[in-house]
N, C-alpha and C positions, 0 to 999 in steps of 0.2 A: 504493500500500500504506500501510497507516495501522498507526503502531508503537504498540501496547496498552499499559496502565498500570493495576496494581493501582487506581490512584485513579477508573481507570472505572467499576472494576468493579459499584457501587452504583448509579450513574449510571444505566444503561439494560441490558436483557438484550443479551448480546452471541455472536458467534460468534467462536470462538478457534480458530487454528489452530498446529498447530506439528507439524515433519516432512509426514508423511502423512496427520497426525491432524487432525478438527477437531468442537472438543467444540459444541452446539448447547443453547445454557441455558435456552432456554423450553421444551422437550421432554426436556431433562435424558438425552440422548443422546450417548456416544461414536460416532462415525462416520471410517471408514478406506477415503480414493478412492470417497467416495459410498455404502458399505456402512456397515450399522449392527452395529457391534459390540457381543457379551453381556458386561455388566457390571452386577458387585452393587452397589445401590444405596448402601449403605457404601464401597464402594469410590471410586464419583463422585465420592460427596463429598470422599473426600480426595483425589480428583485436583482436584476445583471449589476445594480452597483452596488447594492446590500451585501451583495457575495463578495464583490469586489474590496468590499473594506470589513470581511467580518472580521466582528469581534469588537469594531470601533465604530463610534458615535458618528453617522453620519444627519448633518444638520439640513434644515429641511428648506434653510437657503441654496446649502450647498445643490439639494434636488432642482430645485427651482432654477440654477442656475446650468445645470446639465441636461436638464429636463422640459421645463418650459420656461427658455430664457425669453422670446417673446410671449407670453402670456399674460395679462393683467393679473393681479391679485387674486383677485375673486375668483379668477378661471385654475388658476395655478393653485389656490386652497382645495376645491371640489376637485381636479384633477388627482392631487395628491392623496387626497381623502378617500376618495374613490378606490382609489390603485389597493392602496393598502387595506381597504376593508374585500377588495376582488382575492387580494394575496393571501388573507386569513381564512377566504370563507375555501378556496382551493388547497393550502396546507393544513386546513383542520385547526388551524391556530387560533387562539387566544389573546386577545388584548388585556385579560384579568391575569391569567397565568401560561404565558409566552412560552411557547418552544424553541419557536423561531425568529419571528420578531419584536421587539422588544420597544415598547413607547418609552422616552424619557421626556416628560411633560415638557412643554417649551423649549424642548432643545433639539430633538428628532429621531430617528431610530437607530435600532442598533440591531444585529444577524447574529444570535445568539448559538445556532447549535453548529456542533463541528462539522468545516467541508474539508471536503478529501479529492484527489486530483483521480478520477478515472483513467483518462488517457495519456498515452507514454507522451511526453515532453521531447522538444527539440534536445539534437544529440549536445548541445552546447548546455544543459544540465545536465548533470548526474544522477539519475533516478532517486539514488539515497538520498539525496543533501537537500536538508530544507534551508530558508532564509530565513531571518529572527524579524519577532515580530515588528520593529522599529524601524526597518527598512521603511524607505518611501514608494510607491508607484514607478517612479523612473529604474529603468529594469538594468542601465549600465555597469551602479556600482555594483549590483547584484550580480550581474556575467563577472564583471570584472574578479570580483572575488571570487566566485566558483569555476575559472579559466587559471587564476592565478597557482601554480605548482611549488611555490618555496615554503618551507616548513614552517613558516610563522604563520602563512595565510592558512594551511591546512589545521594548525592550532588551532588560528581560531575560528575556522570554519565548523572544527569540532566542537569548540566550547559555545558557539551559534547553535548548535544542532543541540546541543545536549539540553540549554535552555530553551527551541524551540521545543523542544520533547515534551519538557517540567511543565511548561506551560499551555502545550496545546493537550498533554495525556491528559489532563482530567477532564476534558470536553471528550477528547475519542473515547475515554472509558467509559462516560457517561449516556454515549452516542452511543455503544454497544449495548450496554443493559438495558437503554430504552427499546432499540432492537429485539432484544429477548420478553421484554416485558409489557408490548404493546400489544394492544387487542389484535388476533388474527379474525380474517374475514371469515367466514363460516362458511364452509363448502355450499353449493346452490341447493342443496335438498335437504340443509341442519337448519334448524330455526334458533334462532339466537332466544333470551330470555333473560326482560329486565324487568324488575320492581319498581317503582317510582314510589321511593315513601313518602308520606305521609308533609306537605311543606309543611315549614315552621313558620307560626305566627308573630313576627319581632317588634307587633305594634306595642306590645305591653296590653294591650285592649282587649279581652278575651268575648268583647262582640264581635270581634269582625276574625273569628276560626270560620267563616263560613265562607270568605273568601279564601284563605291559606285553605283551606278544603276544596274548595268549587277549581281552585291553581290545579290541586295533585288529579280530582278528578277528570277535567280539562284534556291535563299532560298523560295519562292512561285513554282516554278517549283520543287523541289524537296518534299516538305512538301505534295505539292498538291499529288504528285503519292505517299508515304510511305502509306497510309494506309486513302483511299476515301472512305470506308465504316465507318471510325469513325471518320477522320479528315478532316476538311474543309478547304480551304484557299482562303481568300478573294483576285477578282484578282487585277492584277497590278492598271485599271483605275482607281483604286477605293484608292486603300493606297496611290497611287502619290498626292494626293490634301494635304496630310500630309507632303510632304516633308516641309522643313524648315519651319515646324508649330510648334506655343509652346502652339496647345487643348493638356489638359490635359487626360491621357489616358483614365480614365472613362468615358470622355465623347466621347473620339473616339472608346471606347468600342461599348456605347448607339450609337451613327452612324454608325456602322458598324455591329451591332448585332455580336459583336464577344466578347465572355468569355476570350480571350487571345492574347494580341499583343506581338511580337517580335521586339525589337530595337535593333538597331547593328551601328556599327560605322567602319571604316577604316581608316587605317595612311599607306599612302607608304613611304619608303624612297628608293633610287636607287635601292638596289638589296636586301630589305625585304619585306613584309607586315605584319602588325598586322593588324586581322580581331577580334572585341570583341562583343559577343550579351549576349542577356539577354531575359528570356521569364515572363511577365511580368501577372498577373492575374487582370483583369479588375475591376471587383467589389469592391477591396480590395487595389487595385494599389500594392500587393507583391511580391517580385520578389522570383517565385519558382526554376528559372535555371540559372545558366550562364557560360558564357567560354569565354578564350580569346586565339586566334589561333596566331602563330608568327610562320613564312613561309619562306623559300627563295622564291625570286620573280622571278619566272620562269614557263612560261606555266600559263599565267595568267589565262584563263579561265578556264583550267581542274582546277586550283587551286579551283578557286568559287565553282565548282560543286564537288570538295574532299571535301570543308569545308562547304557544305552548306547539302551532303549527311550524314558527320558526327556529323553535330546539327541538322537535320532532326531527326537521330537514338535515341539521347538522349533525345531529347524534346519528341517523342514520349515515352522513357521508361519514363519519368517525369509524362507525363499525363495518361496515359496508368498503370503503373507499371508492365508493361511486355517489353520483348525486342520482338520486330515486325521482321517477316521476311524481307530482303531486297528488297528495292521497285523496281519496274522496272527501267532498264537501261534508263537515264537521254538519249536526242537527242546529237549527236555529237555535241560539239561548233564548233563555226567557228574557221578558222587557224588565222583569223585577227582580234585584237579588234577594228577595225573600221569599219570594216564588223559589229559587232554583236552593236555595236553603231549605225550605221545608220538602221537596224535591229528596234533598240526600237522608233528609231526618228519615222520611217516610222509607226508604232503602234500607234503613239501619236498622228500624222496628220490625222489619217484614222478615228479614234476616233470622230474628227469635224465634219467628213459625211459635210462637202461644198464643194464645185468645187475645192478653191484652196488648201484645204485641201488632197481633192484626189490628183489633180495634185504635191504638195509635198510630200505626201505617195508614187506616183509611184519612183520619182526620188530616196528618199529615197532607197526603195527596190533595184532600180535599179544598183545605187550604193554599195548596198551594195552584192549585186552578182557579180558585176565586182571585189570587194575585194578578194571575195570568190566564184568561181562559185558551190561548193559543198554543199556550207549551205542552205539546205531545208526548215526551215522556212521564209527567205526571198523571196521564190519562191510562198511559202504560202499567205505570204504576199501581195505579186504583183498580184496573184488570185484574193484576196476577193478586190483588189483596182479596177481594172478591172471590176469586176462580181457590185459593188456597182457603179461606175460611171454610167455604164449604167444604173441601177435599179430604179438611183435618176434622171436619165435624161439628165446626162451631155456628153454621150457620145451614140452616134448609135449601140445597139448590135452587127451590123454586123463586127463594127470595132477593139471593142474591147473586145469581148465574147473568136475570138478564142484566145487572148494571154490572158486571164483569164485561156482556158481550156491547153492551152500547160505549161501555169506556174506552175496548179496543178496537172498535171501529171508529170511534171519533181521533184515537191517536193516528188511526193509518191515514184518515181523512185529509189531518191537519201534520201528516209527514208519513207519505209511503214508505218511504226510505230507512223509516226506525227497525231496526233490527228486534227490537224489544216488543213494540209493538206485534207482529206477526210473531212473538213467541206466546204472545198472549191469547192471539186470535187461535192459533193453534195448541195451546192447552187445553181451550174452552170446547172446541172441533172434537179432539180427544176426549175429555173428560167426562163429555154431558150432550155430545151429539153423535158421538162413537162413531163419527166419520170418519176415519182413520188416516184415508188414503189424503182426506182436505187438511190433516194436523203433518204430515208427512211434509206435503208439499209446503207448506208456511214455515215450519222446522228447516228444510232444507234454504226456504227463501232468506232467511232469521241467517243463518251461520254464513251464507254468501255475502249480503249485506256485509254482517262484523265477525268475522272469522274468529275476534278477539271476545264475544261476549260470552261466558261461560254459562252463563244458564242456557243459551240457546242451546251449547251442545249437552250439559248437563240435562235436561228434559228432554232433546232429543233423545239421548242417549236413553232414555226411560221411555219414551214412546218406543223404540227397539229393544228393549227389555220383555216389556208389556207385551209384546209378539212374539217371543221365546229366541226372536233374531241376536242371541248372548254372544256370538262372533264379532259383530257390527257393534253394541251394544256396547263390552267393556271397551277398546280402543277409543269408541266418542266419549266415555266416560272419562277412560284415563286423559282424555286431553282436555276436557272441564276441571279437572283435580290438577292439573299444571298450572290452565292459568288461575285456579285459583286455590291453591293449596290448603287452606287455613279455614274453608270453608266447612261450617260445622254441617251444613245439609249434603252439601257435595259427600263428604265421607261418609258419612252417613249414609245417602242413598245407595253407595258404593256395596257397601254391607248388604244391604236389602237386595241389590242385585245380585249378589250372591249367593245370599238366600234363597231366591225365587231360580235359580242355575241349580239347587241342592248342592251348592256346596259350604256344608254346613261351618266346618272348623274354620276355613279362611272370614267367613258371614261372622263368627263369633269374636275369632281375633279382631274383627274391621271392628267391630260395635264395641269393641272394651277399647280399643284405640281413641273412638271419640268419648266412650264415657273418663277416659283419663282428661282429655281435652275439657269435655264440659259434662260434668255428672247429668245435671238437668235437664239436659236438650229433650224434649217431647219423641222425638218421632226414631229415638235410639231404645221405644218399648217395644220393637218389633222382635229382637232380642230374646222375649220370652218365648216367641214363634220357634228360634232356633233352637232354643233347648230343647223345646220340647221335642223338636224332629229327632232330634238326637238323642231321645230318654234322658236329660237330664232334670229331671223336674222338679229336684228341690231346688237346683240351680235359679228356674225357672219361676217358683213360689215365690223364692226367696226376694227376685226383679218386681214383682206384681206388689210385694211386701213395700218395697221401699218407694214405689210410683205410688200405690195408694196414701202415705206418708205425704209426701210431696204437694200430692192433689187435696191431703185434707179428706178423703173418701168421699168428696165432689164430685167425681165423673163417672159415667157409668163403662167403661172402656177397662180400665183399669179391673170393674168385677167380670165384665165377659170375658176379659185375659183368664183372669181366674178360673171361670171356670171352664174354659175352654181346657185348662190344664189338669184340674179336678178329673174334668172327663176321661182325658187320653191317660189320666196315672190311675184310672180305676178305681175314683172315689166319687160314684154318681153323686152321693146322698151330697156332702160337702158342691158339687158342681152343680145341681138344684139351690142350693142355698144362694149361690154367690149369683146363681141365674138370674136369680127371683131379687135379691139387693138392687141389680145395672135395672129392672126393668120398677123397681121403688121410686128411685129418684126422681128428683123434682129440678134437677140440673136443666131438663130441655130437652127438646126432639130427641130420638134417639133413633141414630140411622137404622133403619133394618138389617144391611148387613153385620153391624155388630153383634146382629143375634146368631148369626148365622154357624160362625165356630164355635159355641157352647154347645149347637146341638149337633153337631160334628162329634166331637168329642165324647160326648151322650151316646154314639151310635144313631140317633135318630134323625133319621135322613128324610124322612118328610115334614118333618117341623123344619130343619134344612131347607128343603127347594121351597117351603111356603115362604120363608123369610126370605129366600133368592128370590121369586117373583115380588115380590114387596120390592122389595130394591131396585131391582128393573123396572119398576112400575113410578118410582120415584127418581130414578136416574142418579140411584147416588155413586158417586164418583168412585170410590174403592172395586165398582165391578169391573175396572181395566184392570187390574190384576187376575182376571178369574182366569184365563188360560195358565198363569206360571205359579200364582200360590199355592205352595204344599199344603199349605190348609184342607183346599177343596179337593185332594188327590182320592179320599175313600170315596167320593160321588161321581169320579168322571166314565165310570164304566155306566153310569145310569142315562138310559137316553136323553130323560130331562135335563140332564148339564149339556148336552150337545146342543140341546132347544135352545137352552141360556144362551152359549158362543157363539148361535149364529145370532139372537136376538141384539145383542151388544156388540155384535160386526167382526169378534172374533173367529169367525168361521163361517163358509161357505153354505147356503142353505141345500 
């Protein structure tokens, strides 16, 4: 390797290289790993003198006077300005934390990382011999010295070299390790995988976390669309457990299966914002990007979604080393920031899946369309709150399905293009109109729109469960559980698919995984189902025991578990009892299929299909499981269960 010196630069045309780059001066060509990158020809130039003086402060007279000696001022500042924001946004650089070029306020730039001479030099160098840094541009005394043969000059030719060594090695060694330590692009069929935590709010004001919120959501919603065939982005439920955490990024690396986190921060004052991020490499904790945005404060959200499009763009040319076409057009924001704050509130509550969970999700939602009646995901929203209260029980289909289905036709109305919303329309398709093939096709619509939203493929992946389709089924799963790892229903369901597949121990393992996660979670009583397939039934008492605890002996769910398990361990009398308790209460409707596994258990199979026509006659939503629950396996030799499958669209008449 032969170490370059502005004092060549005259000498002969040469190739210069430095990082990944290497500029080529008789064809006046940037090129990066043998691609030739676009650059204005203004721009070369003041990379071609940057090089020419690195390492020293070149003054931004001096440009002016190389550069646009006729130019007026004004032409000669934008000229200059320009160039150097064209140089940063092509080398991936940084004006906050410089690789390359380096701002010194009021004085001008300076080419901070090590360049290296590519190509062999005129015979009149000596490949070996560098020149010290102190020489001038004028290349004479430099020949002169390196032509000279008497033992003094070879001295100190040597003691030249040795200091230009001292002083340029820690630039080459530095040059190397950033080489070894810099993001590699990811082969065209690996998808990369960033988290974007949680921003931090630096106004001191703990009113306004809803923008430092609506920032990270934003920068996930925009990351996620630039480019879902190689970049992934972990969703929201899943980076919020981070917010005002101090894990250490590697290790929310390892939790999150993600090679790269995004941290960001925000400062409002009255009528500015500073928005600052940084992209951060897991393994290594090295920070390969950063930016710092300074805004007037007006049109807050379009604001998020300008600065969150334009570190989207760069963090992709970061990781990528290519500039990506433009991602698809981000969904309208709302006209109110408290529309799009109650908006995330209502996310957060639906998340719980409990009664009062839903029930604060609606309001949420609810509110947050009276803010804004135009914002489409909040209608999305009120959909999937809807379509799940009944799901889980808490509410009669009949009451609340159709303002499920008027909420997600009015979201597709007022944005075809939501990906959320046709998850909705097809939940609803599925759950309560057992069209199958119309929840298929809006599933599939859903994941093409945002390849990034994890429920679309989490519910898809459950509408291919619910069909015995378990091949298709766990791979759309496992790629709902990526991008969002941390999700307590995602793992959850994960479980229950594999319950409904009969495989029982890995279903059991899955289900103690989330109850270490969150003891409480509602919808990890499926649980007792497993035991019991498995005769383990004190196991199984013992779940029903501590859920009735929990619930207060308030719900009737928690006694049909009971005695669904009384039955199958051979203790009728006791499985009567706990019957007759779930059919006492004064909790509320009680779905008819929850009658239906006590008297399974019972043996008694036509008190069974009476309470399965009940159900189908009701449309309650737990009959898309009837092809894969091991529950219904002692009645499917009965013709009446084949009546059911085709009745519910799971089977051909």
């Amino acid at each position: 390797m032969q170490v370059w010196h502005p004092a060549l630069q005259r000498m002969i045309p040469t190739n210069l290289r430095f990082g990944p780059y290497e500029l080529h001066s008789r064809i006046r060509q940037l090129h990066k790993h043998g691609v030739k990158l676009k650059l204005r020809p203004q721009s070369y130039r003041v990379l071609e003198v940057l090089l020419g003086r690195a390492g020293d402060l070149v003054s931004r007279e001096e440009l002016r006077q190389q550069l646009w000696p006729s130019d007026t001022f004004v032409d000669f500042e934008h000229g200059l300005n320009t160039s150097v924001k064209d140089l940063r946004n092509v080398l991936n650089d940084s004006a906050i934390d410089p690789r390359y070029i380096e701002t010194l306020p009021k004085l001008g730039y300076r080419f901070i990382a090590a360049v290296e001479l590519t190509e062999r030099p005129s015979p009149a160098v000596t490949p070996t011999q560098s020149v010290g840094p102190s020489d001038t541009l004028d290349p004479t005394p430099a020949i002169a010295q390196i032509e000279s043969r008497n033992t003094r000059a070879v001295v100190a030719g040597w003691v030249v070299l040795l200091i230009s060594v001292l002083v340029i090695g820690g630039s080459v060694a530095g040059y190397f390790q950033w080489v070894h330590s810099r993001p590699h692009s990811p082969p065209a069929n690996e998808r990369v995988m960033v988290a974007v935590l949680p921003f931090e709010n630096l106004t001191g004001d703990s009113a306004q976390e809803y923008f430092s919120d609506g920032m990270t959501e934003e920068m996930i919603a925009q990351l996620g669309r630039a480019d879902p065939d190689h970049l992934n982005v972990i969703a929201r439920t899943s980076v919020m457990h981070y917010k005002h955490s101090d894990e250490q990024v590697d290790q929310i690396g390892r939790d999150l299966g993600a090679q790269y986190v995004l941290e960001g921060s925000v400062r409002r004052d009255p009528d500015k914002v500073r928005i600052s991020a940084q992209l951060i490499q897991t393994k290594d904790q090295s920070r390969i990007w950063a930016r710092q945005y300074d805004r007037q404060l007006s049109g807050l959200l379009a604001l998020q979604g300008e600065i969150a499009q334009e570190a989207a763009d760069e963090i992709l040319v970061a990781l990528g080393d290519r500039k990506l076409p433009s991602a698809p057009p981000a969904a309208e924001p709302p006209k109110s920031d408290e529309a799009y704050d109650l908006y995330l509130r209502g996310r957060y509550f639906l998340a719980k899946r409990t009664k009062q969970g839903f029930q604060q999700a609606a309001e949420c939602f609810e509110q947050a369309i009276a803010k804004d009646p135009t914002y489409a995901p909040a209608y999305a929203g009120l959909a999937d709150t809807y379509t799940l209260m009944s799901e889980y029980g808490f509410a009669p289909p009949s009451e609340v399905i159709p303002k499920a289905r008027a909420a997600a036709l009015k979201a597709l109305n007022l944005d075809g293009k939501l990906a959320e919303a046709h998850v909705s329309l097809a939940a609803i398709a599925q759950n309560f109109d057992w069209d199958w093939q119309t929840a298929d096709k809006e599933f599939r619509r859903a994941i093409a729109l945002d390849p990034n939203y994890a429920t679309g493929h989490h519910w898809y992946a459950e509408h291919l469960a619910l069909l015995g389709r378990f091949d298709e089924a766990f791979p759309e799963m496992q790629r709902a559980r990526q991008l969002d790892p941390l999700s307590l229903i995602i793992q959850t369901d994960n479980a229950v698919f594999l319950y409904f597949a009969r495989q029982y121990d890995p279903a059991i393992t899955q289900f103690r995984a989330v109850l270490a996660m969150e003891p409480n979670f509602p919808r990890i009583h499926i649980l007792v189902c497993a035991y019991v397939q498995k005769g383990q039934f004190e196991d199984a008492l013992a779940d029903v025991q501590k859920w009735r605890r929990l619930d207060d002996d308030s719900t009737y769910w928690t006694w049909t578990l009971a005695a669904y398990t009384y039955g199958k361990s051979g203790h009728p009398d006791q499985a009567r009892d706990a019957l007759e308790r779930a059919r006492s209460l004064k909790f509320g409707p009680i779905d008819p299929l929850a009658l239906v596994a006590p008297y399974v258990g019972l043996g008694d199979k036509d008190q069974a299909f009476a309470w399965l026509d009940k159900a189908v006659a009701e449309h309650s939503p737990g009959l898309t499981a009837l092809k894969v629950d091991p529950i219904f396996d002692p009645l499917r030799s009965d013709p009446r269960f084949q009546a059911l499958l085709v009745r519910v669209g799971l089977d051909k008449p």
